[in-house]
C-alpha positions as CSV (number, residue, x, y, z in Angstrom):
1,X,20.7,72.7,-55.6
2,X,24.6,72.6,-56.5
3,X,25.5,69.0,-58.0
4,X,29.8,68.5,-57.6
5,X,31.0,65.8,-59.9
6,X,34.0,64.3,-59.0
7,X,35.6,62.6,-61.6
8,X,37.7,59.9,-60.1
9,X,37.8,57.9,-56.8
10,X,41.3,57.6,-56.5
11,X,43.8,57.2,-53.3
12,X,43.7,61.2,-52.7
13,X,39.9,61.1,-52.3
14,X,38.5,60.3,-49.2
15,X,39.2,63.4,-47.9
16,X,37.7,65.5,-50.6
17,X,34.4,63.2,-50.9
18,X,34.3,63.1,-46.9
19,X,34.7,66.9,-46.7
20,X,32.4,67.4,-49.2
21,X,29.5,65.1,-48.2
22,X,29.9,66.6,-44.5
23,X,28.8,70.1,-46.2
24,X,26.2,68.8,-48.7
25,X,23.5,68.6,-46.6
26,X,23.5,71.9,-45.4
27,X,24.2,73.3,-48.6
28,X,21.6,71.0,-50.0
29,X,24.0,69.6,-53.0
30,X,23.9,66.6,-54.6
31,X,27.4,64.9,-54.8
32,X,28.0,62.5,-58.0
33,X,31.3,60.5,-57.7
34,X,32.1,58.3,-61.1
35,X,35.0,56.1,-61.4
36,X,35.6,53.2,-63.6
37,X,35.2,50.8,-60.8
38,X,31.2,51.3,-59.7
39,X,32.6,49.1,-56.6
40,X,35.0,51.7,-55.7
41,X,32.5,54.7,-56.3
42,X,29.9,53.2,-53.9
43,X,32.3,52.4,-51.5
44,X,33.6,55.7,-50.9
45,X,30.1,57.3,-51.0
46,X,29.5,54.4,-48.3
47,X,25.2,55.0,-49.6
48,X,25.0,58.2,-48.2
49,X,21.7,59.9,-48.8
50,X,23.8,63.2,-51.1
51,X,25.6,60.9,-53.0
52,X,25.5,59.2,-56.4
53,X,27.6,56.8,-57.3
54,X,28.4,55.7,-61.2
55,X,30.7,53.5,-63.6
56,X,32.4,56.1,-65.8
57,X,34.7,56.1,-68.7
58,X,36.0,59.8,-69.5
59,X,36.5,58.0,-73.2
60,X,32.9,57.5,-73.4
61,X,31.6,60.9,-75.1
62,X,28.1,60.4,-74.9
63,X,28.6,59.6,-71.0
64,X,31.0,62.3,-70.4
65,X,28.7,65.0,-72.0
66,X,25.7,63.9,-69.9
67,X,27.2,64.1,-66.8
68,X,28.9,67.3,-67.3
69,X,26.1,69.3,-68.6
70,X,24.1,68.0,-65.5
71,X,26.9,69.3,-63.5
72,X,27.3,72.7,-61.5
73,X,30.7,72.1,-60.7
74,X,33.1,69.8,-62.3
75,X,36.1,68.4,-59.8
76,X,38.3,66.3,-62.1
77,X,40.9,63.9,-60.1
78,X,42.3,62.4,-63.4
79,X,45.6,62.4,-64.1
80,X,46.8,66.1,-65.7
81,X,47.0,64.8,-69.2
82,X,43.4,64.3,-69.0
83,X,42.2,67.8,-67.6
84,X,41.9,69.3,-71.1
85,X,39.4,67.0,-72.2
86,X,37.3,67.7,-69.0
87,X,37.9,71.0,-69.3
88,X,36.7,71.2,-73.0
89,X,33.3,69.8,-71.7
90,X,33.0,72.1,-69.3
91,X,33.5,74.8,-71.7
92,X,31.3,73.6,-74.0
93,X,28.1,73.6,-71.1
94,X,29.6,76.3,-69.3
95,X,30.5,74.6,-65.9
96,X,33.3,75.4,-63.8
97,X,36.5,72.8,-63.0
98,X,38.8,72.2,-60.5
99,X,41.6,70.2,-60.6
100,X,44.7,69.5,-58.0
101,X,46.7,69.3,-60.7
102,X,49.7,71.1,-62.9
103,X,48.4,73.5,-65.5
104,X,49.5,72.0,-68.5
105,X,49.9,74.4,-71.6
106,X,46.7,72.7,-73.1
107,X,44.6,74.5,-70.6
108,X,46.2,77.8,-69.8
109,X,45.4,77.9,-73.7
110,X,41.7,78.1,-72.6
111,X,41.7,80.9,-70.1
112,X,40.5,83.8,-72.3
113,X,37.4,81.4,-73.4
114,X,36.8,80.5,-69.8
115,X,37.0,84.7,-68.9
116,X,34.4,85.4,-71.8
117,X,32.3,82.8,-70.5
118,X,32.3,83.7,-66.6
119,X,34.0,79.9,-65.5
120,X,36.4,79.4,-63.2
121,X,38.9,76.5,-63.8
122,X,41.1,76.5,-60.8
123,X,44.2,74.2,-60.6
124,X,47.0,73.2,-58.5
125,X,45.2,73.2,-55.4
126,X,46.4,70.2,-53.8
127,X,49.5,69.8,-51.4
128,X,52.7,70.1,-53.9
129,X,51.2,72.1,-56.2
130,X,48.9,73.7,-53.6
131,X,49.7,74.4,-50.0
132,X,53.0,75.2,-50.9
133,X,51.8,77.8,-53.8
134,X,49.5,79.1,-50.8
135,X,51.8,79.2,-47.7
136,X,54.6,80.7,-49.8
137,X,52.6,83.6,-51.2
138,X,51.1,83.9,-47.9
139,X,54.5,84.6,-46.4
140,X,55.8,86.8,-49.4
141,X,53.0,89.0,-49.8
142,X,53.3,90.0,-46.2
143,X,57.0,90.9,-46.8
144,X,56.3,92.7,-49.9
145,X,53.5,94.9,-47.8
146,X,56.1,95.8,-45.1
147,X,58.1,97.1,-47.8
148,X,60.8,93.9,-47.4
149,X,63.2,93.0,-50.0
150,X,62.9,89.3,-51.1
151,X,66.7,88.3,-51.5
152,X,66.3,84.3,-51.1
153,X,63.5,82.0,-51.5
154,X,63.9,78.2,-50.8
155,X,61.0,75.5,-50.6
156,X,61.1,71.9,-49.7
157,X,58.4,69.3,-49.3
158,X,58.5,65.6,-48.9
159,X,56.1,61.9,-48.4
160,X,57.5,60.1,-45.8
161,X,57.0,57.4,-43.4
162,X,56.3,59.0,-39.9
163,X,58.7,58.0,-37.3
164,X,57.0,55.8,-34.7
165,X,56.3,53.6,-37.7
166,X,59.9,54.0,-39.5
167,X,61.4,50.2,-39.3
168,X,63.6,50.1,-42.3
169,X,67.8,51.4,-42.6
170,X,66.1,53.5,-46.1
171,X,64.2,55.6,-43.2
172,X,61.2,55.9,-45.9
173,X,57.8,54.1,-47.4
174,X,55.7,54.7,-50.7
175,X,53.0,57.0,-49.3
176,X,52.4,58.0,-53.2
177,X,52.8,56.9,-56.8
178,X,56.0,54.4,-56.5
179,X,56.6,55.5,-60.2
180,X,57.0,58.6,-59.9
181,X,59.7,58.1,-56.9
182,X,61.6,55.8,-59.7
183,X,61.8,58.3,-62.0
184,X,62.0,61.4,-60.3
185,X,64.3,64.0,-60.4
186,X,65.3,62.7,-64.6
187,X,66.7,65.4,-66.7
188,X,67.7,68.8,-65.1
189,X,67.2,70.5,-62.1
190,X,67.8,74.5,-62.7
191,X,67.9,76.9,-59.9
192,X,69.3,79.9,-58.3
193,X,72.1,80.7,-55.8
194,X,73.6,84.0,-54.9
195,X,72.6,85.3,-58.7
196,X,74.0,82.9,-60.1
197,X,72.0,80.4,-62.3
198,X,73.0,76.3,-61.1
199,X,72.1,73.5,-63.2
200,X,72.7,69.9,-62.1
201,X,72.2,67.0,-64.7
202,X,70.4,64.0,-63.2
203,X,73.7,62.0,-62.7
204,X,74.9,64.8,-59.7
205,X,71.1,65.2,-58.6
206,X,71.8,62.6,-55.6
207,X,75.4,64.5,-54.6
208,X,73.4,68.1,-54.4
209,X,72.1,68.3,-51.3
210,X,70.7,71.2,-48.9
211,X,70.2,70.2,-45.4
212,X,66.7,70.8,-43.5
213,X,65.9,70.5,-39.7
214,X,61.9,70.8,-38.8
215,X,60.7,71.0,-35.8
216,X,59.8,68.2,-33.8
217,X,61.3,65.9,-36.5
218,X,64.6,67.2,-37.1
219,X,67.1,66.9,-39.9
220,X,66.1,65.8,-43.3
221,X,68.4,66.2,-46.5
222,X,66.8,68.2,-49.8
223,X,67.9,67.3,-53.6
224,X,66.7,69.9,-56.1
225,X,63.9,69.5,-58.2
226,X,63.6,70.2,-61.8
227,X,63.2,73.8,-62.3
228,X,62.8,76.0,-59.8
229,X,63.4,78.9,-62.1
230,X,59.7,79.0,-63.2
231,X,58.8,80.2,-60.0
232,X,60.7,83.5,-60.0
233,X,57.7,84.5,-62.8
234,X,55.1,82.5,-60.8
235,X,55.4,84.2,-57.6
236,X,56.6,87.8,-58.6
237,X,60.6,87.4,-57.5
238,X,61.9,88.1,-60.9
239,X,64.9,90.0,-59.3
240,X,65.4,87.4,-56.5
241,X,69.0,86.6,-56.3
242,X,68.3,82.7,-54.9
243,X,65.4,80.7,-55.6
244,X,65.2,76.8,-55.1
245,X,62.8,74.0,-54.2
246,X,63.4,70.7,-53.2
247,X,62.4,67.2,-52.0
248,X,63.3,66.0,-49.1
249,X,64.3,62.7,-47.6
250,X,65.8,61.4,-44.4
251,X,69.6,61.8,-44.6
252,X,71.8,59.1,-46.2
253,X,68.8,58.3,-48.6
254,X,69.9,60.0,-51.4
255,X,73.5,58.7,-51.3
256,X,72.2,55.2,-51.5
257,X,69.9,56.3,-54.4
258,X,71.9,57.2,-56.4
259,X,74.1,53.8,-57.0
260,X,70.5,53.2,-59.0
261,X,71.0,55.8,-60.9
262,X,74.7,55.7,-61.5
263,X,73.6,51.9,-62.5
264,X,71.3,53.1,-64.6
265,X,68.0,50.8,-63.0
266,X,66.2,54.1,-62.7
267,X,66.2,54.3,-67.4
268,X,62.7,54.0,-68.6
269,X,63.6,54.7,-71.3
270,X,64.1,50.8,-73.0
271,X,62.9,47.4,-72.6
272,X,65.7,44.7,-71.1
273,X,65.8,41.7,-73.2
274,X,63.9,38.8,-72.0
275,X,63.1,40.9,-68.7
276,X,60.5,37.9,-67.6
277,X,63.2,35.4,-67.2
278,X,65.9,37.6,-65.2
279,X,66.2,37.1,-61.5
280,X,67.2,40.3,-59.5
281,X,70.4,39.5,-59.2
282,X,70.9,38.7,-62.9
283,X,69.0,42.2,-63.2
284,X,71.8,43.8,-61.1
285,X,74.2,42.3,-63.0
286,X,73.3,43.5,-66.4
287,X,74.8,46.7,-65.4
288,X,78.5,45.7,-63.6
289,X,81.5,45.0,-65.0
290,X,82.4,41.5,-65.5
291,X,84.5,39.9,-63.4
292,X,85.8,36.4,-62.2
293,X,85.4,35.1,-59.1
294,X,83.3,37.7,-57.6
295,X,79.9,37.8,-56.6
296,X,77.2,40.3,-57.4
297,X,78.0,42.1,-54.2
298,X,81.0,42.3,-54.7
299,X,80.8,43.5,-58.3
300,X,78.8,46.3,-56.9
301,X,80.7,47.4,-53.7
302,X,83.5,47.2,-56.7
303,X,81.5,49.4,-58.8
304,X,80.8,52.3,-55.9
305,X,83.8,52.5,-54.4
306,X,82.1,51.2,-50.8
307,X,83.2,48.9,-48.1
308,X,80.9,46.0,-47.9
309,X,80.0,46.8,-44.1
310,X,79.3,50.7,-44.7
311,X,75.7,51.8,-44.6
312,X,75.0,52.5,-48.0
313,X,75.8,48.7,-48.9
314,X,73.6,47.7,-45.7
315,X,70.6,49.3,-47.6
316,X,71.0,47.6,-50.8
317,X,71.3,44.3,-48.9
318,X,67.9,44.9,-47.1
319,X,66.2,45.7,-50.1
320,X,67.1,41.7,-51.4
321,X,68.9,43.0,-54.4
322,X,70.6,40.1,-54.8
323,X,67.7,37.6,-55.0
324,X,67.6,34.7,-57.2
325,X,63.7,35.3,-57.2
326,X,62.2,35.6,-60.9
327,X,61.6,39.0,-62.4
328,X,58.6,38.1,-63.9
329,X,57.7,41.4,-66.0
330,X,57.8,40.5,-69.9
331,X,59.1,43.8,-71.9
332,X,60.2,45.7,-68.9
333,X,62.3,48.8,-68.5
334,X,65.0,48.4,-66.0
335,X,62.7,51.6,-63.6
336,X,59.7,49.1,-63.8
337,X,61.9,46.0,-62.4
338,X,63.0,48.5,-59.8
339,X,60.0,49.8,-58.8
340,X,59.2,46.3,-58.1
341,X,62.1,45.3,-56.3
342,X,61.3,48.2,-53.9
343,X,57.4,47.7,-53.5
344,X,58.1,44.7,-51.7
345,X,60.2,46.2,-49.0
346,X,58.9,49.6,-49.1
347,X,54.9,49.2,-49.3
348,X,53.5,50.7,-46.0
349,X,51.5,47.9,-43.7
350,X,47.8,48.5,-42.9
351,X,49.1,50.1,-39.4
352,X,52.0,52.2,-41.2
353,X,51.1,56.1,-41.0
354,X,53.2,58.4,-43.6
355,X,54.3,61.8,-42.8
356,X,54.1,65.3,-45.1
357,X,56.6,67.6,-44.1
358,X,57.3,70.9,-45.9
359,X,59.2,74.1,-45.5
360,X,60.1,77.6,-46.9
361,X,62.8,79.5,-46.5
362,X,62.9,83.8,-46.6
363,X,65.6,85.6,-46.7
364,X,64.7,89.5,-47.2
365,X,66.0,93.0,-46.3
366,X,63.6,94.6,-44.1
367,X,64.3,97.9,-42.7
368,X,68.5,97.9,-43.3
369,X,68.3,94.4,-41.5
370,X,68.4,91.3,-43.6
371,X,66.1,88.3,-41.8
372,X,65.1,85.1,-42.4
373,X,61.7,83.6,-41.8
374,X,61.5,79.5,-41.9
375,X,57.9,78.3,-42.2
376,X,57.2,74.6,-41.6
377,X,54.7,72.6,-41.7
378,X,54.3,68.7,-41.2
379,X,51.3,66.4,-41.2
380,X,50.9,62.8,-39.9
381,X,48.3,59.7,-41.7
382,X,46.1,57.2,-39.7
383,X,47.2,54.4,-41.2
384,X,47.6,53.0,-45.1
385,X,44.6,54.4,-46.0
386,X,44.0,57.4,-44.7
387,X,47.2,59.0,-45.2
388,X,48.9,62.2,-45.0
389,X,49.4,62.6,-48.3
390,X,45.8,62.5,-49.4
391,X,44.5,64.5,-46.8
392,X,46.6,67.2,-47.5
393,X,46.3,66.9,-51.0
394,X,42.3,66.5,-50.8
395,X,41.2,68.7,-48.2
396,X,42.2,72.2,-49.8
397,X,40.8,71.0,-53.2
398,X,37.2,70.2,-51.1
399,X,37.5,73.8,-49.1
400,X,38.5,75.2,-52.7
401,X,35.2,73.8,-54.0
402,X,32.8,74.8,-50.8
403,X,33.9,78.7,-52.1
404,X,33.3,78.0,-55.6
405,X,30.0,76.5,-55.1
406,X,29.0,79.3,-52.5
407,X,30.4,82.3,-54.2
408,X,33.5,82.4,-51.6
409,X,36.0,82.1,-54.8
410,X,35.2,84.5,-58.3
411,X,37.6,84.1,-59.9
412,X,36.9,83.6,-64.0
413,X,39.7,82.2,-66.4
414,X,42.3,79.8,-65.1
415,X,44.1,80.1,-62.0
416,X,46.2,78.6,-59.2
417,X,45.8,79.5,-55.8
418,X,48.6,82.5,-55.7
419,X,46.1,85.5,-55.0
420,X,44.8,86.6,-51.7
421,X,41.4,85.9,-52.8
422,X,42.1,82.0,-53.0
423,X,44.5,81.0,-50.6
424,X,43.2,83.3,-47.5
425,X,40.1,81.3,-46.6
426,X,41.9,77.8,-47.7
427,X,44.6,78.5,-45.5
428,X,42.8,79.7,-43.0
429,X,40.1,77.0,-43.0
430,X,43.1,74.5,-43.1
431,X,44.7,76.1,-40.0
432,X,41.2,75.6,-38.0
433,X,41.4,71.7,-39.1
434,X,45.1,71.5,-37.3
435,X,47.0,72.0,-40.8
436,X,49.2,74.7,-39.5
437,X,52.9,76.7,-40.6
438,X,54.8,77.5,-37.9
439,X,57.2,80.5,-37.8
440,X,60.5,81.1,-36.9
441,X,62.0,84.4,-37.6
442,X,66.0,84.7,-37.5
443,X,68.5,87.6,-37.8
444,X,71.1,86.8,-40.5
C-alpha cells in the first residue's frame, strides 16, 4: 500500500485530492490530507473510506517527522518558500516530493543528494509553471526532430473571468491570489526581440503590449513578465533570436492599470500613515497634486491626461475609488488598501466561472520555409469553487503523482516536467480529460 500525503488543503486542491481518491482504491493507497484547519481537511476528504484527514502544522517537527517517515510519497501544496523544509524531511526518510511549485535555489541545491538516494522531487507541475513547461517542449521537441530551426518563441497565459459571466467595464475577476495581481509585474521584465535583448522597468510594463487572438474567445492583450530570458537555458533555445512570455488580459485592462501604478497604489513597499482612518478617496488623494477647487476626480483625470467620459475613467469610477467609506486596515501599504478596494468589485459570485487561457507562439525554419505554429489552449470553471484555475493547476500534479506512485515517472534528483518522460503521459492523460492544445500552423 502507497500512502500520498498532501500537505495542504488549499483553493487548488479539489482537483488533486478528487483525482487522487478516484485512483486510490484501485491502487489500494491510503490518501492523508493535513492542513491547519482539521474542518477543512475533512471536508475535502468528504469521509471517504482512503482518506485520512489531520490538523497539521509544518512548524511542528515532531508532527512533520511522523508523518513524513509514514509517507510513500510526499505532495506538498505550501507556498514555495516552504518546499525546502518538506523536502529536507523527505530526504532525511527517503520519500519522494512533489510540488506545483517554482524551484527555488534552496532545493535545486539538493538534487545530487536526492540522485544518490534514488528520490524523485518533481516541481512546477501545475498550470503556469506546468502545462505551459509541457505543451511548449511538446511542440519544440517535435520541431527540433524534423530538423526545424527555432527562430521565435513567445508564450502567454492568463486567469480570467469566462465570458457568459463577464459583467464588469475591467472585463476580469480574481480567480487566484488577489495579491499577487496587485503586485505583479514589479521590477523588470527582460526579454528577447529580433536578437535584441528588451528590458522594460515596471513604470512602461502597462504601455508594452503584444496582442493575442484565441480561438473561440478572441483578442486578449499580453504585458511581459519578468524574465523571460531564463527560459532560453530552460528549454534549449540558447541561440533563439526572440523569446518572450506574457500575461494576458482583456484589452484596455492594462491601460487602466497602470494609472495605479503611475499613482504609485500598487508600492508595498511602506506603510501609509494612519492607514485605518483614511477613506478611499482620501487614499487616492495622498498621491495627486493639490489643487483648489477640484475634486478627487478631477485631480485624477488632471493627473492622466483623460477626459472624464473616456473609458479608462469609466473603470476607475466603477471600482468606487472615490468612496468616503473607511479604510479600516491599521499599518497598511498603499497595494494592501488596493487589493481591498478591488476585492469588493472584483470577487467572483458563487455562480461566476473563471476562464484559463494560454498560448505559444513558434516561429522556425523548416525545410528553407520559415512557419509559425500557434498552440492554444483555454479552460472554463463550474463556478467559484471549482474553478479553472485549480483544475488546471491540480489535475497534472494528481496524474504527476499516479506515475510516481506506479513507476510511470523515474526520474531521481530534481526536475520539472521538460523531458519526454514526464510531460508525454501528463499531457496525454490531460488531452483524454478534455484539456486540449489546438494547432494552427501558418506560413510566414
Amino acid at each position: 500500500m502507497k500512502n500520498i500525503f498532501i500537505i495542504g488543503a488549499g483553493l487548488s486542491t479539489d482537483s488533486l485530492i478528487q483525482y487522487l481518491l478516484n485512483q486510490a482504491q484501485g491502487h489500494g493507497w491510503q490518501l492523508t490530507l493535513g492542513d491547519i484547519s482539521l474542518e477543512t481537511a475533512q471536508r475535502k476528504l468528504a469521509r471517504h473510506h482512503n482518506g485520512r484527514a489531520i490538523q497539521f502544522n509544518i512548524n511542528e517537527q515532531e508532527q512533520r517527522t511522523h508523518e513524513i517517515s509514514a509517507a510513500d510519497l510526499v505532495v506538498s501544496m505550501l507556498p514555495g518558500a516552504l518546499h525546502p523544509l518538506v523536502a529536507k524531511e523527505c530526504l532525511k526518510h527517503g520519500k519522494h516530493m512533489l510540488t506545483p511549485s517554482y524551484v527555488t535555489p534552496e532545493l535545486q541545491g539538493m538534487d545530487k543528494a536526492a540522485r544518490d538516494k534514488g528520490l524523485s522531487f518533481l516541481n512546477e507541475l501545475g498550470v503556469d509553471p506546468g502545462i505551459d513547461h509541457m505543451s511548449a517542449m511538446r511542440v519544440i521537441d517535435r520541431i527540433k526532430k524534423q530538423g526545424g530551426q527555432l527562430l521565435g518563441f513567445k508564450s502567454f497565459c492568463g486567469g480570467l473571468v469566462a465570458p457568459a459571466c463577464d459583467d464588469n467595464p475591467w472585463h476580469y475577476k480574481f480567480s487566484w491570489n488577489p495579491r499577487n495581481v496587485v503586485v505583479a509585474g514589479q521590477g523588470v521584465a527582460k526579454y528577447k526581440e529580433a536578437g535584441q535583448y528588451k528590458y522594460v522597468p515596471y513604470p512602461q510594463l502597462f504601455s508594452t503590449l503584444s496582442r493575442v487572438d484565441v480561438p473561440g474567445y478572441g483578442e486578449f492583450e499580453a504585458y511581459p513578465n519578468r524574465d523571460s530570458l531564463q527560459y532560453s537555458k530552460l528549454y534549449g533555445l540558447e541561440e533563439i533570436p526572440s523569446i518572450m512570455r506574457g500575461t494576458m488580459r482583456r484589452p484596455g485592462y492594462s491601460a487602466a492599470w497602470d494609472i495605479f501604478v503611475q499613482l504609485g497604489c500598487t508600492d508595498d513597499s511602506y506603510i501609509m500613515q494612519d492607514s485605518h482612518l483614511l477613506s478611499y478617496r482620501q487614499y487616492l488623494e495622498s498621491f495627486l497634486p493639490h489643487k483648489k477647487n477640484k475634486s478627487t476626480e478631477e485631480k485624477l483625470a488632471a493627473f492622466a491626461c483623460l477626459s472624464p467620459g473616456s473609458e479608462i475613467m469609466i473603470k476607475l469610477r466603477w471600482l468606487d475609488v472615490y468612496s468616503d467609506e473607511i479604510v479600516g486596515i491599521k499599518d497598511a501599504t498603499p497595494a494592501m488598501v488596493l487589493q481591498k478596494v478591488l476585492e469588493q468589485k472584483w470577487t467572483m459570485a458563487p455562480q461566476d466561472r473563471d476562464l484559463l487561457v494560454m498560448q505559444h507562439q513558434f516561429d522556425f525554419m523548416l525545410a528553407g520555409q520559415r512557419k509559425r505554429i500557434i498552440s492554444s489552449m483555454s479552460c472554463e470553471g463550474k463556478n467559484q469553487e471549482n474553478t479553472a484555475m485549480a483544475y488546471t493547476v491540480g489535475t497534472p500534479l494528481a496524474i504527476a503523482t499516479k506515475l510516481l506512485a506506479t513507476g510511470g515517472i523515474q526520474l531521481p534528483g530534481v526536475h520539472i516536467p521538460i523531458m519526454p518522460e514526464m510531460y508525454n503521459p501528463i499531457l496525454d492523460e490531460l488531452e483524454s480529460l478534455g484539456l486540449k492544445f489546438s494547432e494552427e500552423v501558418i506560413d510566414l
